[in-house]
C-alpha positions, 0 to 999 in steps of 0.5 A: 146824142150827138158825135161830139159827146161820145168824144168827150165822153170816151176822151174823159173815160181816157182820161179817167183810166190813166188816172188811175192807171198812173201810179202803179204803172209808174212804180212798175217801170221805177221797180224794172229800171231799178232792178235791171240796172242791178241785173247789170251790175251783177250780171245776174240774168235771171228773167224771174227777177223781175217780177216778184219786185213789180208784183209786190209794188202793184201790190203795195201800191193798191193797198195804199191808194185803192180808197183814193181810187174807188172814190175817183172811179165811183165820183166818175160813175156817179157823175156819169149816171147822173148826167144821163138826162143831159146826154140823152137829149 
């Protein structure tokens, strides 16, 4: 196993990780923005706030993408598993 593939190995797990990393993080910051601008505007400041709304997006976002998500992670196991021969060499 030579340097170079431990490299493009940990670069595709990197990878692999924002990927399916993104979505959520995504509408976490949208949902922080969102409700930020509205602690601004009413001059609310209560740090609590904050959270329920991102907890629920999280939420609601692994509801709906959690099947596209275990199939990418699984395919990315499957291919790493099956590629074992090849990285041993």
């Amino acid at each position: 196993m030579s340097q170079d593939l431990v490299v493009q190995l940990f670069r595709e797990l990197l990878k692999s990780t924002l990927i399916l990393m993104a979505p959520m993080l995504i509408a976490s910051i949208v949902v922080g923005m969102l409700v930020s601008i509205f602690q601004a505007a009413t001059q609310i400041h209560e740090m609590t706030l904050v959270f329920v709304p991102k907890i629920l997006v999280i939420a609601a976002c692994l509801l709906v993408l959690f099947p596209w998500m275990m199939n990418y992670a699984t395919t990315y196991t499957a291919n790493l598993i099956t590629n074992i021969p090849v990285y041993v060499k």
